[in-house]
N, C-alpha and C positions, 0 to 999 in steps of 0.2 A: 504494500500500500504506500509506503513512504516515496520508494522509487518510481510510484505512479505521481505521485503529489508532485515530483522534484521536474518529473518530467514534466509536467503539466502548467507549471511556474514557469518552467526553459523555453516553452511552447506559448505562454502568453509575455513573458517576457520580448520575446523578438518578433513577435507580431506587434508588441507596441513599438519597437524600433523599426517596423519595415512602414505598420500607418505613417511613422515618422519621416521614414523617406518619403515615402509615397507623399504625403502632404506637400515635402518639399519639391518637387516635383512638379509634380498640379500645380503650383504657384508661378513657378518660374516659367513650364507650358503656357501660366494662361497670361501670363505679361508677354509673351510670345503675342499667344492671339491675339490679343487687344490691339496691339501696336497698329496694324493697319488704320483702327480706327479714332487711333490718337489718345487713349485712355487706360488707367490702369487698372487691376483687377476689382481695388477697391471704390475706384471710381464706378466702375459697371454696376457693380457688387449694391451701390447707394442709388445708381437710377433705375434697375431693376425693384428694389424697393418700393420706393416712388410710382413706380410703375402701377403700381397694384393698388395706388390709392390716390383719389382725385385731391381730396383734401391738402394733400401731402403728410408731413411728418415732421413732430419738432425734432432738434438735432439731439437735446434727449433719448428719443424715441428711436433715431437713428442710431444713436451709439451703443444701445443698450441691444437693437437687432443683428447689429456687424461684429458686437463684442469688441469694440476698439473705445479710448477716452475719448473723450468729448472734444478733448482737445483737437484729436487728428479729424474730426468729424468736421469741425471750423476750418481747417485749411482743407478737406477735400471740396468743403459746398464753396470755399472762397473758388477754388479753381475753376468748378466745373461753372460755377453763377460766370465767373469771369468769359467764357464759355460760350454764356449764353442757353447751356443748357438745362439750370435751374433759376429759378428766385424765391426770395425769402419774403415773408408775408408776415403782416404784425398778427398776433396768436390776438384774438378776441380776448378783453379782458384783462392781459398780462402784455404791456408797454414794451416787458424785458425780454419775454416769449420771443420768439420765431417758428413760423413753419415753413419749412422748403417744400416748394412743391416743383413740379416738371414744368420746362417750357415747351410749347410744338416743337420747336430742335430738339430736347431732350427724349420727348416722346417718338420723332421719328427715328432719333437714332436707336432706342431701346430695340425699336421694332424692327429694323435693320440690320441691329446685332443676333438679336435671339433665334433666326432661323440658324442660324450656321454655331450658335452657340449650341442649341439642341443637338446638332449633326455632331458635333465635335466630342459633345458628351456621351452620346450612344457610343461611336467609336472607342472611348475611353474603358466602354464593357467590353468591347470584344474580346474573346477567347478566355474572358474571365469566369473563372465558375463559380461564381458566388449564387447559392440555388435560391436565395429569396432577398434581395436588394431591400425589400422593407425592412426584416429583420436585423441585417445588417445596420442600415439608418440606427434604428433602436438602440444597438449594442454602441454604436459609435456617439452616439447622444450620451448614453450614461455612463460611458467613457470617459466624457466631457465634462458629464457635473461631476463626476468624482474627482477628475482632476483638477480643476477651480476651486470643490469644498478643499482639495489637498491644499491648493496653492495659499488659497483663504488660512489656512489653518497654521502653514508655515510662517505667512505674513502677519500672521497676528488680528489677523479681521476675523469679526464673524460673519460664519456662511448661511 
């Protein structure tokens, strides 16, 4: 039993170093892709967002959906606003508020990228045998809050 355990720690062990590649990977691919379009992954990453909501989104709301500070959320809307392809709108209410929402350039370019962004991510499956890509998601998720409660824990914050 022990030597099943050890092996079994060895075996999730370097699956979390291969996610690890692999994550580095996919990033560095997708500033690849984007480049045509003049944009980086986390800028896609914030108009795809936006996408999906007419209203827009305070940059609150944005930082806490990318998981990056708020800080780097203010220089991607300052770029992408410079752009032309968002603007900031006084949040009803709250003077200090902003919500970013898309402009018609930022929507058509959305809509411009995501066919070929879809193409490029099925390709990313192929010859992969993962039998159920939901499950997976799943397990990658709670991978993720454990590692944040982890990181929370070490930093001294609570999770």
């Amino acid at each position: 039993m022990a030597a099943d355990a050890s092996r079994d720690a060895d075996l999730r062990y370097a699956t979390l170093l291969q996610l690890l590649r692999t994550a580095d990977v996919l990033w560095d691919a997708s500033r690849v892709f984007f480049e045509r379009w003049e944009i980086t992954p986390a800028q896609f990453n914030l108009l795809n967002l936006l996408a999906d909501t007419a209203e827009g989104m305070t940059q609150s709301d944005l930082s806490r959906e990318l998981l990056t500070h708020r800080s780097n959320i203010t220089g991607l809307v300052d770029r992408l606003e410079d752009r032309g392809l968002v603007k900031r709108r006084e949040q009803a209410g709250d003077r200090r508020a902003w919500r970013v929402v898309l402009t018609g350039a930022g929507r058509r370019l959305v809509a411009e990228i995501l066919p070929h962004y879809h193409r490029a991510a099925e390709r990313l499956w192929e010859g992969a045998q993962a039998a159920d890509p939901e499950r997976l998601g799943v397990a990658l998720r709670q991978i993720a809050g454990n590692a944040r409660a982890a990181a929370e824990r070490l930093s001294g914050r609570p999770s």
